[in-house]
C-alpha positions in Angstrom: -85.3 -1.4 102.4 -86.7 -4.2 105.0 -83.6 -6.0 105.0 -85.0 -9.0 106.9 -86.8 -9.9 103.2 -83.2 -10.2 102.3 -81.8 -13.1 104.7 -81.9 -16.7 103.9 -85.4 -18.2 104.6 -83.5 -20.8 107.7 -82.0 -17.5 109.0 -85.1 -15.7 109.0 -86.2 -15.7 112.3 -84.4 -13.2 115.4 -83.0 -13.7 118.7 -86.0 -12.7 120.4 -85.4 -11.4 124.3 -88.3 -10.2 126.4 -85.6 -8.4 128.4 -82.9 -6.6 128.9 -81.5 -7.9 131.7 -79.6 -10.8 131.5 -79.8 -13.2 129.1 -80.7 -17.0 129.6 -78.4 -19.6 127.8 -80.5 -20.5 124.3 -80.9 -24.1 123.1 -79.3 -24.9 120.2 -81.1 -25.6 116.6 -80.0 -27.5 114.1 -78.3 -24.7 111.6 -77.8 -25.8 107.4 -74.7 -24.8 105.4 -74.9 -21.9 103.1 -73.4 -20.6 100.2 -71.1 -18.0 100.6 -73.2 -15.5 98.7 -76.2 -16.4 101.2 -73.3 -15.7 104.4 -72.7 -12.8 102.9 -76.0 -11.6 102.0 -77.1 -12.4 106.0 -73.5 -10.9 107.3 -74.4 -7.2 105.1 -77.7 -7.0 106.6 -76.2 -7.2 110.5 -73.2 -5.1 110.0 -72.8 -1.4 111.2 -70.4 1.2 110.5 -69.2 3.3 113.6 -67.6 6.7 113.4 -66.7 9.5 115.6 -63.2 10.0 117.3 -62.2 6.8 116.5 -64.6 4.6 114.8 -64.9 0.7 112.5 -67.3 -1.4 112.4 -70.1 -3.2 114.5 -72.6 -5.8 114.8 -76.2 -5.7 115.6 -77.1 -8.1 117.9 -79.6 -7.5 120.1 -83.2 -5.0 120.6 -85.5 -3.9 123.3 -88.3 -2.0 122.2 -86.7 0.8 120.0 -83.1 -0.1 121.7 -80.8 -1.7 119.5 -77.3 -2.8 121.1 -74.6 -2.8 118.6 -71.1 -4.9 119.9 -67.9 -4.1 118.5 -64.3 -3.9 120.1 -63.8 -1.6 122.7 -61.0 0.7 120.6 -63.2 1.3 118.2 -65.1 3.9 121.1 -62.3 4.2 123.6 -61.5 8.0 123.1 -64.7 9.9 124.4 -66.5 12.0 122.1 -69.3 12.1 120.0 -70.4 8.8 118.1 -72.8 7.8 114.4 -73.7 4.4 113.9 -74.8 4.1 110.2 -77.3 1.0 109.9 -77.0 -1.1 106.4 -80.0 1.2 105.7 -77.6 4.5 105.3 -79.7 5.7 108.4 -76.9 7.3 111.0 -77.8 7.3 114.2 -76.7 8.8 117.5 -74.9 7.7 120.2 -75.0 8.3 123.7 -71.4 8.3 124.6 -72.3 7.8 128.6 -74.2 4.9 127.8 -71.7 2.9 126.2 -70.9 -0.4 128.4 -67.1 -1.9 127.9 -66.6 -6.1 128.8 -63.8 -6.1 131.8 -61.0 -8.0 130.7 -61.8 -7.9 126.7 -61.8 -5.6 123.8 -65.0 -5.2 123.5 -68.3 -3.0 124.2 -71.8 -2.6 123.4 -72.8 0.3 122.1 -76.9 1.1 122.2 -79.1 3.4 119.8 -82.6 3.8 119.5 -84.7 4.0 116.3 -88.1 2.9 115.5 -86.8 1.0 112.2 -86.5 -2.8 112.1 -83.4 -4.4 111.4 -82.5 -7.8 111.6 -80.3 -9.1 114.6 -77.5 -11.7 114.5 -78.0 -15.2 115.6 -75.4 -16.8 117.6 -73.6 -20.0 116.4 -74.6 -23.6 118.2 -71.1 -24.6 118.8 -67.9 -23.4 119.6 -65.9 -22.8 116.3 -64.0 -25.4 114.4 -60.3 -25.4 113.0 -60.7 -26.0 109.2 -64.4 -24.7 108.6 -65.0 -22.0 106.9 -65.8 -18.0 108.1 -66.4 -14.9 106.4 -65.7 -11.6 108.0 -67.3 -8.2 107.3 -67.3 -4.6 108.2 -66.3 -1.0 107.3 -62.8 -0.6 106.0 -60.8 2.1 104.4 -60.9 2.6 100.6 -57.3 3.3 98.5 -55.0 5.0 100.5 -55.5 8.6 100.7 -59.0 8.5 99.9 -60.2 7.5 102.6 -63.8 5.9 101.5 -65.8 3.5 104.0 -66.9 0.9 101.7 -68.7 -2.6 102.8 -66.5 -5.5 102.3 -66.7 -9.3 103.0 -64.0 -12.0 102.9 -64.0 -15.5 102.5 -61.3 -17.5 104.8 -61.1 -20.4 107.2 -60.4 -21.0 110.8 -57.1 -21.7 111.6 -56.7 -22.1 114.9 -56.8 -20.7 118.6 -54.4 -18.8 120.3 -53.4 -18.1 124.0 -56.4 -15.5 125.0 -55.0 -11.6 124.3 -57.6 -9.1 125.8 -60.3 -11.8 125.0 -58.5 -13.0 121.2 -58.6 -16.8 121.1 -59.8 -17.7 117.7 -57.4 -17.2 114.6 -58.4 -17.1 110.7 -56.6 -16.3 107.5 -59.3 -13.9 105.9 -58.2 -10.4 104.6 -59.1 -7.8 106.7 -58.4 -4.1 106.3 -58.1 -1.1 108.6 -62.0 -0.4 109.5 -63.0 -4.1 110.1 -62.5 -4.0 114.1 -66.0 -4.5 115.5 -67.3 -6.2 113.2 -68.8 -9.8 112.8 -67.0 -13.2 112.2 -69.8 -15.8 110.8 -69.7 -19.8 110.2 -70.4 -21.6 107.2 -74.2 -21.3 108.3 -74.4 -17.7 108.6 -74.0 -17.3 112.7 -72.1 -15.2 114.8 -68.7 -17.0 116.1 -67.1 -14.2 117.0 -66.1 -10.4 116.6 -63.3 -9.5 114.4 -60.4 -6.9 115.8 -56.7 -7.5 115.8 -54.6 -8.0 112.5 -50.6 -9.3 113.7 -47.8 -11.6 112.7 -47.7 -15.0 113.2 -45.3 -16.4 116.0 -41.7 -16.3 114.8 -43.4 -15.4 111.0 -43.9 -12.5 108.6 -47.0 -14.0 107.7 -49.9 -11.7 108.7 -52.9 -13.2 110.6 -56.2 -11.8 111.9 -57.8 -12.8 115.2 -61.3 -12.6 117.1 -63.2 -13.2 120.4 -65.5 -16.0 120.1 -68.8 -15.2 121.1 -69.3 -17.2 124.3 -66.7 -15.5 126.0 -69.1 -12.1 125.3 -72.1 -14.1 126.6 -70.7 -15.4 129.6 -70.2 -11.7 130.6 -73.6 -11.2 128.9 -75.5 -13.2 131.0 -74.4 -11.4 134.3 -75.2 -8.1 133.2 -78.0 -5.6 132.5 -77.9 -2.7 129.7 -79.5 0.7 129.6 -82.2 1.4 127.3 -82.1 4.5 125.3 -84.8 7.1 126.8 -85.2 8.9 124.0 -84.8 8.6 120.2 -81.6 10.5 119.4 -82.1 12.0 115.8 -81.6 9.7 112.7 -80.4 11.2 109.7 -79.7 9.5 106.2 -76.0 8.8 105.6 -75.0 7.6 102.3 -76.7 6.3 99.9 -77.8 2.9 100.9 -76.1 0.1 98.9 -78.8 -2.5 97.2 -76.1 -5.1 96.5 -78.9 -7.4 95.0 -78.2 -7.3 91.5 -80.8 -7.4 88.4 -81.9 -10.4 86.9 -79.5 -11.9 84.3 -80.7 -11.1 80.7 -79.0 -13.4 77.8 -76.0 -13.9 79.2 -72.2 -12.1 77.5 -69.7 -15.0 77.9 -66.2 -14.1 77.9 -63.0 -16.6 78.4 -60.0 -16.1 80.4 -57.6 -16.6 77.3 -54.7 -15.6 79.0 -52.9 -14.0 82.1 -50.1 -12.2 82.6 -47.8 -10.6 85.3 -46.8 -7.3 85.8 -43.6 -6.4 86.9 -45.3 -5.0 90.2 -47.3 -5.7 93.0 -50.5 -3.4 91.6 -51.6 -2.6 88.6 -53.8 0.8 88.6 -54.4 1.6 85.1 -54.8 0.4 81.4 -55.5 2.1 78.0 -56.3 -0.1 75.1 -55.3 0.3 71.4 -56.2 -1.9 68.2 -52.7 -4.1 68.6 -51.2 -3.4 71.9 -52.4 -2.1 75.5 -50.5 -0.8 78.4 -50.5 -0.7 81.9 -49.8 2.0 84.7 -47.7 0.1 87.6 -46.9 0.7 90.9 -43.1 0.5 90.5 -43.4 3.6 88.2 -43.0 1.7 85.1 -45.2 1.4 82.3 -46.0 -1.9 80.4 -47.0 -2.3 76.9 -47.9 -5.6 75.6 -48.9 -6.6 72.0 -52.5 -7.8 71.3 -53.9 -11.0 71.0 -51.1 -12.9 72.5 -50.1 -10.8 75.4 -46.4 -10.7 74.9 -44.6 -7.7 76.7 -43.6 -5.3 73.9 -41.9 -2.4 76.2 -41.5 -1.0 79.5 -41.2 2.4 79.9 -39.0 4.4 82.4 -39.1 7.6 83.8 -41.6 8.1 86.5 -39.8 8.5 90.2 -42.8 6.3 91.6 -45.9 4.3 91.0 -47.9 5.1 88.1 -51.9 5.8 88.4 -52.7 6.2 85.1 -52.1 5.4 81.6 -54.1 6.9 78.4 -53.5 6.4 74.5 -53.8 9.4 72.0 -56.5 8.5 69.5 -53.6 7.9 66.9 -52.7 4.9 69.4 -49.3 7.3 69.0 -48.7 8.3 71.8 -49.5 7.5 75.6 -49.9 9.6 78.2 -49.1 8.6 82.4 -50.0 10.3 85.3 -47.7 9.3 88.6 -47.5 9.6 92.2 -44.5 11.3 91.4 -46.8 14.7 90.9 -45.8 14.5 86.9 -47.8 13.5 83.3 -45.2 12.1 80.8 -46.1 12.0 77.6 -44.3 8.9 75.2 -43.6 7.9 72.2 -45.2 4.6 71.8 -42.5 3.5 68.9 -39.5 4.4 70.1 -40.5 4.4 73.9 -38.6 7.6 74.5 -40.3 10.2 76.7 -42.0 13.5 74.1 -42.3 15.5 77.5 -42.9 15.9 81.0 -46.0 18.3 82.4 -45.3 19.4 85.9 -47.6 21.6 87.6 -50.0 18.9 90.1 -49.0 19.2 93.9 -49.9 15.7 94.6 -50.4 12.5 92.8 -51.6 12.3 89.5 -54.6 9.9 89.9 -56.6 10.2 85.8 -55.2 11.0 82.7 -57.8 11.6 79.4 -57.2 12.6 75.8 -59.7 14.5 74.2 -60.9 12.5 71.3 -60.4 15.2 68.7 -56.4 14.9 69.7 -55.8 18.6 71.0 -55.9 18.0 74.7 -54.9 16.3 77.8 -56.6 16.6 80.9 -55.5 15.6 84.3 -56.8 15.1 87.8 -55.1 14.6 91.0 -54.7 14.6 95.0 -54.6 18.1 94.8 -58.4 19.0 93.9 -58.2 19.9 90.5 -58.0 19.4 86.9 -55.8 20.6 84.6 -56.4 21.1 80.8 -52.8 21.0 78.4 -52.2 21.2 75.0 -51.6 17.7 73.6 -49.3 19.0 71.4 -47.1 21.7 73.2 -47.5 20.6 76.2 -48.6 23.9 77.2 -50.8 24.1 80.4 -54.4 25.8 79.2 -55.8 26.2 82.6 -56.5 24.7 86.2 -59.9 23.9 87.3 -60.8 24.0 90.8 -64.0 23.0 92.9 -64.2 19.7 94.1 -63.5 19.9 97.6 -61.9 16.4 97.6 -59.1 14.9 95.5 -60.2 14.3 91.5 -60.1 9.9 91.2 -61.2 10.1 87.8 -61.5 12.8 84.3 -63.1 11.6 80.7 -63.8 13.6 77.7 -67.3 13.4 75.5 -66.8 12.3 72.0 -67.0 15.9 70.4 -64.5 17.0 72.8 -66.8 19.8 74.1 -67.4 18.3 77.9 -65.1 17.5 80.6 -66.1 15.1 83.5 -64.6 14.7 86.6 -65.3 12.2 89.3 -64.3 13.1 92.8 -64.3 11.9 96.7 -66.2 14.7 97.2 -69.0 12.5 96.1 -69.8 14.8 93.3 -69.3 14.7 89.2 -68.9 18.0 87.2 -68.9 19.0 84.1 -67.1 21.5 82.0 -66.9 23.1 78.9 -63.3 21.7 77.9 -62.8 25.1 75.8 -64.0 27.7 78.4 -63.3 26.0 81.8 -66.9 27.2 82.7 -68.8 24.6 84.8 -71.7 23.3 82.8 -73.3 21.4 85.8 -72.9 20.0 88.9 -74.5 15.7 89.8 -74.2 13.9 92.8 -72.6 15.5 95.7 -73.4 12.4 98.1 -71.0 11.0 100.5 -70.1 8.1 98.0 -66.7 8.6 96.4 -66.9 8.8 92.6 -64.3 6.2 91.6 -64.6 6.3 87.8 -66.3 8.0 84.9 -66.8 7.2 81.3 -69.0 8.9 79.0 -71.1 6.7 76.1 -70.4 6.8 72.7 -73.2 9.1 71.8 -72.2 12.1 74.9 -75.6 11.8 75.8 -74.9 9.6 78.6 -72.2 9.2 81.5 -71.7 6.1 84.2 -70.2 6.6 87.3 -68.6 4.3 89.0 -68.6 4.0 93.0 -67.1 3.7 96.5 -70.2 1.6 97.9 -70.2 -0.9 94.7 -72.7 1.0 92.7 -73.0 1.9 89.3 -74.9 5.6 88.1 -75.9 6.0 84.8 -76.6 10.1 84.3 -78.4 12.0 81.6 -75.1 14.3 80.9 -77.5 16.8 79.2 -80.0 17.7 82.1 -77.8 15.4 85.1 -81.1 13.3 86.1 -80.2 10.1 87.2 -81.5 7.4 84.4 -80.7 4.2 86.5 -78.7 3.2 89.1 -77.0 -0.9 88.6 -76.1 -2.6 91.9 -74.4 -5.9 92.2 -70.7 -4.9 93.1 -69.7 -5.5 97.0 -67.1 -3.1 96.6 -66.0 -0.3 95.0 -66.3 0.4 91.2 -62.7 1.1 90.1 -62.9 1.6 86.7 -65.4 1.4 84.0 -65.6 1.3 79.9 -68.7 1.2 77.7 -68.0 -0.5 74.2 -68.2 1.1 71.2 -71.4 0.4 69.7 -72.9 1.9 73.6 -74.7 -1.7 74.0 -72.8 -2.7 76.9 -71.1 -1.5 80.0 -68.0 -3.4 81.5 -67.1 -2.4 85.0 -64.2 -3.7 87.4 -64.0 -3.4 91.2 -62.6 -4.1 94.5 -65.1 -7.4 95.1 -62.6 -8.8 92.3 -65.0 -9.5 89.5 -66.0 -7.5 86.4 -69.8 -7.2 85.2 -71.4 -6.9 82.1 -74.3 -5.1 82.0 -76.7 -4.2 79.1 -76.4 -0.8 79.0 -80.2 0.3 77.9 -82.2 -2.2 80.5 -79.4 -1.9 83.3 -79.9 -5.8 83.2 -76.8 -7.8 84.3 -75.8 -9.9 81.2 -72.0 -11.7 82.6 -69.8 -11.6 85.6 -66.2 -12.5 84.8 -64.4 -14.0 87.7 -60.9 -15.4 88.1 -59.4 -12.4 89.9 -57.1 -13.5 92.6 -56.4 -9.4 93.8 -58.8 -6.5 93.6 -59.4 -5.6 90.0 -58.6 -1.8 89.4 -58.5 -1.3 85.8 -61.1 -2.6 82.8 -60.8 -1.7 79.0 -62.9 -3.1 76.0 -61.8 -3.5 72.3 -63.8 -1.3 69.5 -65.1 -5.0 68.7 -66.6 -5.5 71.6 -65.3 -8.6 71.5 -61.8 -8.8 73.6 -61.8 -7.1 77.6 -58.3 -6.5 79.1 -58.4 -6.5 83.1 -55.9 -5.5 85.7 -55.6 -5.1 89.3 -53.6 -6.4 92.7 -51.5 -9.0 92.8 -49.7 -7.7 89.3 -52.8 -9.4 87.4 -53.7 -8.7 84.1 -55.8 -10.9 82.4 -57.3 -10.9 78.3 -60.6 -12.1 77.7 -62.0 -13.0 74.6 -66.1 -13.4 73.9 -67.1 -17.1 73.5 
């Protein structure tokens, strides 16, 4: 992808340097606001992921010849040892750990590569940054908990102060920023660099949590009095993940959906929801599970019984029964109209992270931390078998409509599928380095759509595994997704906090549903197509009803 097509016409042009020695102060130019999208459009295209011993995030700031000199904080490549810097291209690229140059008296380095591929440096902002504008930060972080998924991420915030200097931190901002963000860049309101990103503490005689970086002149004043090395020889680039086209389709005529009414969950997070014709429920982190009635939202139940939070939730087709899968290492299975417990399955190690019904009502499959699935009898609750091969914990299981095929979505990158009655492996897709988040097959069992770690949507032939299409227009990872009934469209809930609508024969984007205040975990769509339930952070659930 030529990434420098991507950026903002005004931004369009590099910080050109005829050297690599140091660097002469630059005249200012007259820099235009931006929307954030533009920001964060500019802010993908400059941003680097580091990894090795340590590791986070980076920014690309300046070249020589086929030298590219990436600054980030110096703990992000404090502990010596062997270094990747993946480009927003996917390319990973080599680091020489020797020629890695740390600022005295700051947390921060420059780290060089060398590639013969262009990408687009940042440009430095006019003026030193002001209290009250606004700043996005981006980098690298951490995906959900234990599984441990780089995915891109960029959030909106606003300048909030400066500070007393702490190994170079001056400025102060209220943005979120997760474990994996140290390194990389803080930009204005007109897309330029004002600082780098790194430390995440309380606030003076506060629990409230603020994030902190060093402005960019005190780097350049250190800049200017020093020379780098340039990169002798090409160190080998290899292709990393798949690289995320975040651009999404053109809009086709439009879905609209209204926010008709939001509610809160008795927790914190909300991980899970399974729709029925009159009610819903949700999985929650305080081990309870919520059912509320249909169209008005009221709380019908809560259920009782799990030790801790609850992953997920999953209705029998009989909207009878429900089924939850815990952190707790157990599956429960309830009675939806007395709200009694029918039985507990033990047998998982770790978490329980997907719970699925096969349609025809005979089984229940789970997936979990542990690395496998495990098939029981819906009605005995006796356990059929245990599947093993993903290498990495199981996020996500669904069941075809004939109840013949098992899928399984894992961080091992890869989706299988089994025969539900034999345990055999039918196939094998994927096996990148994105985590498969969710799964869902279409009404027909011809097709299945993954969703992913990097924002990206797969939509698989589930009889020969080709790859049909792949939708991008998520910034973060795909969570959960649900295709309605009549297999026209394709609802899909992730991390960036929106959901999408997309058409599901032409991939075209038809509606983004916004209104999320947390990350949205959890999507579900009514056999009418015509009511979405959502569900994420913040204890959020919201009901949507087409306009």
């Amino acid at each position: 992808m030529n990434y420098s097509r991507t950026i903002p016409a005004i931004l369009s042009a590099t910080i050109a340097l005829s050297t690599i020695a140091p660097i002469p102060v630059i005249s200012p130019q007259i820099a235009l606001a931006l929307t954030a999208d533009e920001v964060k459009t500019v802010v993908r295209a400059i941003t680097v992921r580091i990894e090795g011993p340590k590791g986070g995030s980076g920014v690309i700031l300046e070249k020589k010849g086929n030298t590219y000199y990436i600054v980030t904080n110096w703990h992000v490549v404090d502990k010596p040892g062997d270094y990747r810097v993946i480009t927003p291209d996917g390319q990973s690229h080599s680091v020489y750990y020797s020629l890695i140059r740390r600022m005295p008296g700051a947390d921060l380095a420059i780290v060089p590569i060398s590639t013969p591929q262009s990408y687009p440096l940042a440009q430095l902002a006019n003026s030193p940054a002001t209290p009250g504008k606004k700043a996005i930060v981006a980098g690298w972080p951490i995906s959900g908990g234990s599984l441990r998924q780089p995915i891109f991420l960029a959030t909106e915030g606003a300048i909030t102060g400066r500070q007393t200097p702490l190994q170079g931190y001056t400025l102060v901002y209220n943005n979120l920023v997760r474990a994996g963000m140290s390194g990389g860049p803080v930009l204005d309101d007109t897309g330029r660099l004002i600082a780098i990103n790194g430390i995440v503490k309380l606030e003076e005689n506060s629990d409230k949590i603020v994030a902190a970086g060093i402005e960019t002149n005190t780097f350049m004043k250190w800049r200017s009095t020093v020379s780098l090395p340039l990169v002798a020889q090409s160190p080998t680039a290899t292709t990393g993940p798949t690289p995320v086209n975040n651009s999404p389709r053109k809009t086709a005529s439009a879905i609209a959906f209204t926010a008709t009414n939001t509610l809160k969950a008795p927790s914190e997070v909300v991980s899970s929801l399974s729709l029925g014709s009159s009610y819903f429920a949700t999985g929650n982190s305080n081990g309870t599970v919520s059912v509320w009635n249909l169209p008005g939202g009221e709380l019908k139940s809560t259920l009782r019984g799990h030790g801790e939070a609850v992953n997920a939730v999953a209705m029998s087709p009989d909207g009878k029964i429900l089924a939850s899968g815990s952190d707790d290492k157990t599956v429960k299975i309830w009675n939806l109209e007395t709200g009694a417990v029918a039985r507990t399955f033990s047998g998982h190690i770790g978490a329980v992270s997907s719970v699925a019904f096969s349609p025809d009502g005979q089984f229940l499959t789970s997936g979990g931390w542990d690395k496998t699935i495990k098939i029981w009898n819906a009605k005995t609750g006796e356990l059929v078998r245990t599947l093993t091969g993903h290498s990495g914990l199981v996020n996500t299981v669904s069941i075809s409509p004939d109840s013949k095929v098992l899928a399984s979505g894992s961080k091992d990158g890869s989706i299988r599928l089994w025969n539900l009655a034999s345990g055999q492996v039918i196939r094998t897709i994927g096996g990148k380095n994105l985590s498969v988040l969710s799964v869902a097959f279409s009404p027909d069992g011809k097709s299945l759509v993954a969703g992913n770690s990097n924002g990206t949507i797969g939509l698989w032939n589930a009889g020969n595994g080709q790859l049909i299409r792949r939708l991008s227009g998520h910034t973060d990872g795909v969570w959960s997704v649900a295709i309605s009934r009549d297999g026209s469209t394709l609802v899909s809930g992730s991390w960036d906090k929106s959901i999408r609508l997309w058409d599901v024969r032409s991939g075209d984007l038809r509606g983004t549903l916004s209104g999320h205040s947390g990350y949205v975990s959890a999507v579900a769509i009514s056999g009418d197509g015509k009511t979405i339930v959502s569900a994420g952070w913040l204890g959020e659930v919201k009901i949507w009803k087409r306009s």
